[in-house]
C-alpha positions as CSV (number, residue, x, y, z in Angstrom):
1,X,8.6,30.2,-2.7
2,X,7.3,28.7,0.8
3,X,9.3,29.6,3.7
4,X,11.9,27.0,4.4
5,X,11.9,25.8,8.0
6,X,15.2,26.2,10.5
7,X,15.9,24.0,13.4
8,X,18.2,24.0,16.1
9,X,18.6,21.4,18.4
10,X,19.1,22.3,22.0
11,X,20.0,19.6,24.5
12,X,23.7,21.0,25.2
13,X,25.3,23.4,23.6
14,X,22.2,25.1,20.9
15,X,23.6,24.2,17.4
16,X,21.5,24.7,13.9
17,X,20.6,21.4,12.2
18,X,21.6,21.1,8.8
19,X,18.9,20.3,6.1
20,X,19.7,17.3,4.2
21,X,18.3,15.9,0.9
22,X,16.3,13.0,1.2
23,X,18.2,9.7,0.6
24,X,15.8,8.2,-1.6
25,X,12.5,10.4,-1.8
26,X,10.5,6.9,-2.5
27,X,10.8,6.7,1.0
28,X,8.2,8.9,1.8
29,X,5.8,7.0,0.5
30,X,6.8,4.3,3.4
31,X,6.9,6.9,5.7
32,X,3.1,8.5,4.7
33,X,1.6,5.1,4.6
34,X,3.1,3.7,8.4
35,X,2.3,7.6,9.8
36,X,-0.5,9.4,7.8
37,X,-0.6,11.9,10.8
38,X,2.1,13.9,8.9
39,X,-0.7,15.1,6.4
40,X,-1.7,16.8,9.2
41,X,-5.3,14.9,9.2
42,X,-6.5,11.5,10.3
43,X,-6.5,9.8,6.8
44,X,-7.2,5.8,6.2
45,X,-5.4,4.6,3.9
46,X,-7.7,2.3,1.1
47,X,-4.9,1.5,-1.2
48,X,-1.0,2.0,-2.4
49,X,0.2,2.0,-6.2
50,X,-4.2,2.0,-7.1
51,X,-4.2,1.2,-10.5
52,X,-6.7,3.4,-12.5
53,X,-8.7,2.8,-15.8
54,X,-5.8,5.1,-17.7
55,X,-3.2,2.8,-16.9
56,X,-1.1,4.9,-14.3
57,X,-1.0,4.1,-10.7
58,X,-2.3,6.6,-8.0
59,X,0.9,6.6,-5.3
60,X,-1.5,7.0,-2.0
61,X,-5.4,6.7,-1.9
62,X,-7.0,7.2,1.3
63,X,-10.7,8.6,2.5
64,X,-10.8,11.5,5.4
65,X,-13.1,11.5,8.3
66,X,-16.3,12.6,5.8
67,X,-15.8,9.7,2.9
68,X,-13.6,12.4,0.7
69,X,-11.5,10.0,-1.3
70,X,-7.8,11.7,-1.0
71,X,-5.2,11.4,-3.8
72,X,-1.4,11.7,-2.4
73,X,1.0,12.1,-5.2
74,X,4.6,12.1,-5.0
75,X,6.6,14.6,-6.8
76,X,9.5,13.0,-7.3
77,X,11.9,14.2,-9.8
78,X,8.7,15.1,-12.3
79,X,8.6,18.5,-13.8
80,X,5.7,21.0,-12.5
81,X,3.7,20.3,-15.4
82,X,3.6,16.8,-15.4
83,X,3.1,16.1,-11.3
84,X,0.2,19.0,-11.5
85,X,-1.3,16.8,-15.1
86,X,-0.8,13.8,-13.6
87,X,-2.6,14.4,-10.8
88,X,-5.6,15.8,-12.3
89,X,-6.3,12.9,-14.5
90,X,-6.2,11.2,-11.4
91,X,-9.3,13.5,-10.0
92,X,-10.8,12.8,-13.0
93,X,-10.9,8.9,-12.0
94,X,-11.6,9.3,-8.6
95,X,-14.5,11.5,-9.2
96,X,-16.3,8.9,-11.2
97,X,-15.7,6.0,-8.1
98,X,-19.0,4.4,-6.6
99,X,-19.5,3.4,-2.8
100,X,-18.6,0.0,-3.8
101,X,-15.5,0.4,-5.5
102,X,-14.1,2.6,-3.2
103,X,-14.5,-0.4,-0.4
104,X,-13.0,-2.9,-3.2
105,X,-10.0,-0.9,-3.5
106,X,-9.5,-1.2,0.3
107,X,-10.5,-4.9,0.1
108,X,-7.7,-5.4,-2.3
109,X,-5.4,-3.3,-0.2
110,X,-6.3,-5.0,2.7
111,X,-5.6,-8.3,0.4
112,X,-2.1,-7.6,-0.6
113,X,-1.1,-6.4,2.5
114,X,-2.4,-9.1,5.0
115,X,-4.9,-7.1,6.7
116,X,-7.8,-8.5,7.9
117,X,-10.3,-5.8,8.9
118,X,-13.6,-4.8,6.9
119,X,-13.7,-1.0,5.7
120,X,-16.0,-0.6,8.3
121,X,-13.9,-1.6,11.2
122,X,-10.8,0.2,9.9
123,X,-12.8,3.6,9.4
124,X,-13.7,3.0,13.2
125,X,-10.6,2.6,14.4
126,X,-9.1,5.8,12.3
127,X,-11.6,8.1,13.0
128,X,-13.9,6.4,16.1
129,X,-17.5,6.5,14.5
130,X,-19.6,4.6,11.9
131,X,-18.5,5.3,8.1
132,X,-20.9,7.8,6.2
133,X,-23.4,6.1,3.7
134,X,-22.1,8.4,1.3
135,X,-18.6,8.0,0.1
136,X,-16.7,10.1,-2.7
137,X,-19.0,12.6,-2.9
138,X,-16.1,14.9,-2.7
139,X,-12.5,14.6,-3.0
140,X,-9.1,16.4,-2.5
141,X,-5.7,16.5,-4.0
142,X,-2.3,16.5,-2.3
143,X,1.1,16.8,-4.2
144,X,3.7,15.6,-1.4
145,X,7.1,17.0,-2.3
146,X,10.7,17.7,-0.5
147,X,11.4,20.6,-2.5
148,X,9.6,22.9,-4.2
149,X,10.2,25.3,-7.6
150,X,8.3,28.1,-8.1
151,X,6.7,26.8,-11.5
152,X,4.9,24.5,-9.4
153,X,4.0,27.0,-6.4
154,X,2.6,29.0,-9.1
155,X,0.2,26.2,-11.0
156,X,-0.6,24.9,-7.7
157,X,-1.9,28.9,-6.4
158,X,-3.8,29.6,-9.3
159,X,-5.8,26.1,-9.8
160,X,-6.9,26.5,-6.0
161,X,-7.1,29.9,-6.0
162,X,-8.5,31.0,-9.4
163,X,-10.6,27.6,-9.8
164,X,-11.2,26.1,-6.8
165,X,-9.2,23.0,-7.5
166,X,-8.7,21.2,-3.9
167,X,-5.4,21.1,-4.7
168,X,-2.6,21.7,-1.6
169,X,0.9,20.9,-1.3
170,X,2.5,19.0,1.4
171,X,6.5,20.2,1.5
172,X,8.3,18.2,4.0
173,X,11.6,19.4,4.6
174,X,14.2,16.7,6.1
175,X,16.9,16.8,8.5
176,X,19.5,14.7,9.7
177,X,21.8,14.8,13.3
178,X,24.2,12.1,13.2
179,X,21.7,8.9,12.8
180,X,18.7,11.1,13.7
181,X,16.1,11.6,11.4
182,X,13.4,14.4,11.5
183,X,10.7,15.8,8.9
184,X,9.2,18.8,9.1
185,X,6.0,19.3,7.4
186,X,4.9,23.2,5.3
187,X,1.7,23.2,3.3
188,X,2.1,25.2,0.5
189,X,-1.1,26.9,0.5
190,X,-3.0,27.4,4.6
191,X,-4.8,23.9,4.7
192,X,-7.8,25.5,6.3
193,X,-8.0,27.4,3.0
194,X,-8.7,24.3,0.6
195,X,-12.0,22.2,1.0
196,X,-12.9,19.3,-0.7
197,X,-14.5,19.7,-4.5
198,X,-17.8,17.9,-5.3
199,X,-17.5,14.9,-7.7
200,X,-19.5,15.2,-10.0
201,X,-19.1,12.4,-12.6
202,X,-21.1,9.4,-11.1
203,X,-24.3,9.8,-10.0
204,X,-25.3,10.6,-5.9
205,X,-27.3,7.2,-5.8
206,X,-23.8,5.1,-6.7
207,X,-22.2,7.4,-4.6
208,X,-23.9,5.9,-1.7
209,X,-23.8,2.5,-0.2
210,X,-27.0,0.5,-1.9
211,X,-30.4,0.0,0.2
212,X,-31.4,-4.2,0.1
213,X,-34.7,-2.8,0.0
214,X,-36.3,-3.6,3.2
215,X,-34.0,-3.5,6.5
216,X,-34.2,-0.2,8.8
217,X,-32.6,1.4,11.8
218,X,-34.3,2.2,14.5
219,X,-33.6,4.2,17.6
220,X,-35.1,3.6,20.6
221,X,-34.6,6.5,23.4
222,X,-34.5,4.5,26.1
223,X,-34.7,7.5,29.1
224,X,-35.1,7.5,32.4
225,X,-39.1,8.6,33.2
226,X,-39.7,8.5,29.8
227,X,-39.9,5.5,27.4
228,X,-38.4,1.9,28.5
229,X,-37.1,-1.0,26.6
230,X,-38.4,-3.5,28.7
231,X,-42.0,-2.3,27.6
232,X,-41.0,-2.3,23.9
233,X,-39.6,-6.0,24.4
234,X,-42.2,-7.3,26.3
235,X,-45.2,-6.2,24.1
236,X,-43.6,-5.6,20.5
237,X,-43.2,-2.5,19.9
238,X,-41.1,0.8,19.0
239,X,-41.5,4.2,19.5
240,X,-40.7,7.8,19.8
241,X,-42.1,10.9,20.2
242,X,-41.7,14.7,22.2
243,X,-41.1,16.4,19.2
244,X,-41.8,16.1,15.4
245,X,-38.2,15.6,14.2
246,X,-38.5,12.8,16.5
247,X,-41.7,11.0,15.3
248,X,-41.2,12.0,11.7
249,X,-39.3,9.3,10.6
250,X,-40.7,6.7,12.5
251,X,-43.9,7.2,11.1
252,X,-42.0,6.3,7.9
253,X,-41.5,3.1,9.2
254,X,-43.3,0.7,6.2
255,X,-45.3,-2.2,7.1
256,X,-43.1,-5.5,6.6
257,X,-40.2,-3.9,7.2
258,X,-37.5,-5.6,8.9
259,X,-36.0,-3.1,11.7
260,X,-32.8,-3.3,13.8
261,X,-32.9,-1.9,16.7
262,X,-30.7,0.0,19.0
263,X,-30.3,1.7,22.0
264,X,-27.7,4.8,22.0
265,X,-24.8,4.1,24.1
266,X,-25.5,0.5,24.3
267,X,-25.9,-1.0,20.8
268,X,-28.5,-3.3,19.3
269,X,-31.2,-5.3,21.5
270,X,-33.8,-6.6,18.7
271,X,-34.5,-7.5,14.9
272,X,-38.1,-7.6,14.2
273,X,-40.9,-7.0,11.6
274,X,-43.4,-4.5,11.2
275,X,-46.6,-5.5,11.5
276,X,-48.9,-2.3,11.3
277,X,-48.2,1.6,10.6
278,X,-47.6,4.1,13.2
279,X,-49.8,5.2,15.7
280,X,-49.9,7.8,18.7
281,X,-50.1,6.0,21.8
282,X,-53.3,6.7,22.8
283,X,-54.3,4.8,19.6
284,X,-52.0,2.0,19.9
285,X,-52.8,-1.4,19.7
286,X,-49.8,-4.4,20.7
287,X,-50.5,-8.2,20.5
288,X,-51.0,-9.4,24.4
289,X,-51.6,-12.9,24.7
290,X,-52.8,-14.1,21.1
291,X,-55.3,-11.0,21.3
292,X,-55.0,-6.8,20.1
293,X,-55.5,-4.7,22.8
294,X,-55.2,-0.6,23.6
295,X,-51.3,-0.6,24.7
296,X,-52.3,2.3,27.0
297,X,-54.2,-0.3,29.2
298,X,-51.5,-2.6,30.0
299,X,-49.1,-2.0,33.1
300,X,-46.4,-0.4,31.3
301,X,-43.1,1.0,33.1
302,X,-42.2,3.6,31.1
303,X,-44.1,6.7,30.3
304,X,-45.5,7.9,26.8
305,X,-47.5,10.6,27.4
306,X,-45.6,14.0,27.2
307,X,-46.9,17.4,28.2
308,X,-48.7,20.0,25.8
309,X,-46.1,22.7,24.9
310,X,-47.4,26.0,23.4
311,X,-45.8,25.6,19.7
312,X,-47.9,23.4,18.0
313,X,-45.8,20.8,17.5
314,X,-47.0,17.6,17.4
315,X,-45.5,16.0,21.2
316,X,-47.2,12.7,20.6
317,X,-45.2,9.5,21.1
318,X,-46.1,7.2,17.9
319,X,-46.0,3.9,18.1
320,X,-45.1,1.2,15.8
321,X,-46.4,-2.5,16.1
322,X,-43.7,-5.2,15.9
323,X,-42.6,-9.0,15.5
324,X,-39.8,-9.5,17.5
325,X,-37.5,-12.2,15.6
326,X,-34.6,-12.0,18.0
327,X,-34.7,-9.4,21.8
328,X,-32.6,-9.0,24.5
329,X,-32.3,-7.0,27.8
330,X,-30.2,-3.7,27.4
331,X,-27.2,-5.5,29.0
332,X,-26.8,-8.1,26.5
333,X,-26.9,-5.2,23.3
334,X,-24.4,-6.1,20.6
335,X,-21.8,-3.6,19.5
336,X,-19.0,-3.5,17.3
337,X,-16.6,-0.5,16.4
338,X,-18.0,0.6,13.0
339,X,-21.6,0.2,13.2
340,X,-24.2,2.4,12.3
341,X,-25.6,4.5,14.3
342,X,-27.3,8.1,14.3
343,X,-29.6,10.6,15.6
344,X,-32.9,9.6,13.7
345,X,-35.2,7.9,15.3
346,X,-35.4,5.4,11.8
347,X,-34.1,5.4,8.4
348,X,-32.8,3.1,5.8
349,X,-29.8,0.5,7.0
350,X,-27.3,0.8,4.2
351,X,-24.6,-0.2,6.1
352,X,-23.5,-3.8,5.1
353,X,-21.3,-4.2,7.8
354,X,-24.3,-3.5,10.6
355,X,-26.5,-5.6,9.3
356,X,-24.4,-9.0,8.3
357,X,-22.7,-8.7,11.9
358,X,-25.9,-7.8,14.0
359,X,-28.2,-10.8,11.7
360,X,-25.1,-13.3,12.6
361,X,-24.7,-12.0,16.6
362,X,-28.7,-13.0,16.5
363,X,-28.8,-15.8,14.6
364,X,-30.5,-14.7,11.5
365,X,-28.9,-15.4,8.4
């Protein structure tokens, strides 16, 4: 059995704290959903009593920091066969969810509980950064009990152990001092110990959110000495370059594509069209006055031209041609908690969220 956990309370004379049995153990499931913290992770919580296809209803259902949908199970007075079952056929529901329904099950959530946020904004807030594309692509179990037999210590020990079932315990053991209340909170098995599982079911395409086809992120490096947004603004253009993980992906960038644009740390400045592939700068042509010209011969604040290194990577800054729809100075960028944002210097916007809040800010729907 897991160690059981003494407390003493010492503000006066030091006297043990009795542990108590849990007045109604459904409580806990008030308790988890008002203070995920005591799973010992940031968790957000997508739904409560989530129906699945089988007819039984998940307790808790929440994603972790990575997209990993989480199942939190109750014990409740269930035997340690049935709570272990029962919470595998759940896995074997969960691991067959796509992108989308994972954000209609917190839709629905939000719904029945009066919220008002997107999935978006609420995975901000939990866990301060932009969802991942990919959602479910793994997922983890967690029995939450107040007690715990040794039957279901031993089930639990040898599906994570033997089989790699991300299976965990949560034991939280409950106290009472005159009309204090405190929980105390044991994993069965070290939580460091038990990662996430694959899912496996659905394929990796539903698992992440769905491409429209023909918007794009890009990032522009705006640096001091090097590249400058007022340039890119002025004579329609993006760009990026000093190393070839940098330019790679811009040179990706398909004609008629429709980018959004952003500057890191200050949030997005244009939507615009691409108008011709990529080029190195030296190469690169712009629109100036209803006429193409060499965009190395106009007066240009930033600088494009990096030094020659000796490891034959390709240093160039490539440039890409394009129609501005909508631009704005650096102090006017748009951002929102829950907008995408990475390290690439393009790729393909999934994130529905970005894209319908940044078109609105600019007028573009």
């Amino acid at each position: 059995m897991g160690t059981k956990i003494a407390m003493w309370r010492i503000d006066g004379e030091p006297r043990r704290v009795q542990p108590a049995k849990l007045a109604l153990e459904s409580r806990l499931e008030d308790i988890i959903e008002t203070q995920t913290d005591v799973l010992g992770q940031p968790i957000l919580l997508i739904g409560r009593q989530v129906p699945t296809k089988y007819g039984k209803f998940i307790d808790l259902l929440g994603v972790n920091a990575d997209g990993d949908v989480v199942v939190i199970e109750l014990k409740r007075d269930r035997t340690p066969r049935d709570v272990v079952a029962q919470v595998l056929d759940y896995a074997s529901w969960v691991q067959d969810l796509e992108n989308t329904e994972v954000r209609a099950i917190f839709d629905d959530y939000q719904r029945r509980t009066g919220g008002a946020a997107s999935f978006d904004e609420a995975f901000a807030e939990v866990f301060g950064d932009g969802a991942p594309d990919d959602l479910n692509t793994r997922h983890q179990l967690i029995v939450v009990a107040s007690d715990m037999d040794d039957a279901t210590e031993r089930l639990v020990a040898y599906l994570s152990g033997g089989y790699q079932v991300p299976i965990n315990v949560l034991l939280l053991d409950y106290f009472a001092d005159g009309d204090r209340e405190y929980l105390a909170r044991t994993w069965l098995i070290d939580d460091a110990s038990v990662t996430a599982t694959r899912s496996g079911a659905a394929s990796a395409a539903k698992k992440q959110a769905a491409w429209n086809g023909h918007d794009w992120y890009v990032s522009f490096g705006e640096e001091a000495g090097g590249r400058s947004w007022d340039d890119a603004r002025t004579h329609g253009f993006v760009s990026a370059g000093g190393g070839e993980w940098f330019s790679r992906t811009m040179r990706q960038l398909p004609v008629g594509a429709r980018v959004l644009t952003h500057i890191p740390k200050s949030g997005y400045v244009a939507v615009g069209e691409v108008l011709a592939p990529a080029r190195p700068f030296e190469d690169a042509v712009v629109d100036h006055d209803g006429s193409e010209v060499p965009l190395s011969s106009l007066a240009l604040q930033g600088t494009y031209v990096f030094p020659e290194r000796d490891d034959d990577q390709d240093q160039r800054e490539w440039v890409v041609p394009v129609r501005w729809l909508t631009a704005v100075p650096r102090a006017e960028a748009f951002w929102k908690p829950g907008f995408f944002a990475n390290q690439n210097s393009a790729c393909k916007l999934r994130n529905e969220y970005t894209i319908s809040e940044v078109s609105s800010h600019f007028g573009l729907d």
